[in-house]
N, C-alpha and C positions, 0 to 999 in steps of 0.2 A: 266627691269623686265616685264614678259608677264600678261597683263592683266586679270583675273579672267571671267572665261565662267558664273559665277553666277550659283545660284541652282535652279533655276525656266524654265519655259516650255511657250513656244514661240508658239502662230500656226502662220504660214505664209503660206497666196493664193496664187497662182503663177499661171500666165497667160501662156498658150503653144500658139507660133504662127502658128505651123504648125502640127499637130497632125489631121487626117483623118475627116471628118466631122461628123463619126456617135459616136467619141470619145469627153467625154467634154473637155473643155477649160479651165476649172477652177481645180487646185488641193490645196489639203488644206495639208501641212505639218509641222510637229512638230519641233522645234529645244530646244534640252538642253542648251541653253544660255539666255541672256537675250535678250531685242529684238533693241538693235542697233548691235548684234552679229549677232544674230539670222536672219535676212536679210544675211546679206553676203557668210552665212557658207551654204543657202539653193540656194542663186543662185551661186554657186560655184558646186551645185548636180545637178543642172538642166542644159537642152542644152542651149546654148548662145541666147542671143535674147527672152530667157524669161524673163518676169516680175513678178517680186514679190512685196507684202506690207504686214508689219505685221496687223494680226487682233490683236485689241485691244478689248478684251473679257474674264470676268473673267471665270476660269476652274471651271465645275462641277466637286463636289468628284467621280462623277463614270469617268470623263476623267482626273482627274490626278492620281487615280488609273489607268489605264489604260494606261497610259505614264509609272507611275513606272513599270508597269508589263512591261516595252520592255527592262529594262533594261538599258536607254541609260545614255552613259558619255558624262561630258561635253563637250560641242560642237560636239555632234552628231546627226543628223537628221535623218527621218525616212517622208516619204508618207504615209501618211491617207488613207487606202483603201476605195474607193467610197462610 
């Protein structure tokens, strides 16, 4: 039986090793899972050799409003725009 993605919002950092120098190195992304999912399903989006951790951080109402506004199903990720 497949494991349940959970109904809650994930942010995870993710480190770029190689991204130009005038671009950051940090990006912060959402995953609709919980957060021992939520790691794997964002570096599974991102290029190999990146690193991720989840932030442990409670969500303000204006950003889980703003998560429900992207629409996402479970175990779908999305990038934080800067």
């Amino acid at each position: 039986m497949a494991e349940s993605f959970g109904n809650s919002f994930t942010i995870v950092e993710v480190t770029a090793d190689d991204l130009p120098a005038d671009e950051p190195t940090k990006q912060l992304w959402i995953a609709f899972a919980k957060p021992s999912q939520a790691l794997t399903l964002v570096l599974a989006a991102v290029p190999e050799g990146w690193t991720a951790e989840v932030v442990f951080q409670p969500l303000t109402q204006e950003q889980q409003r703003m998560f429900e506004e992207l629409n996402l199903k479970p175990g779908d990720v999305y990038r934080l725009p800067k």
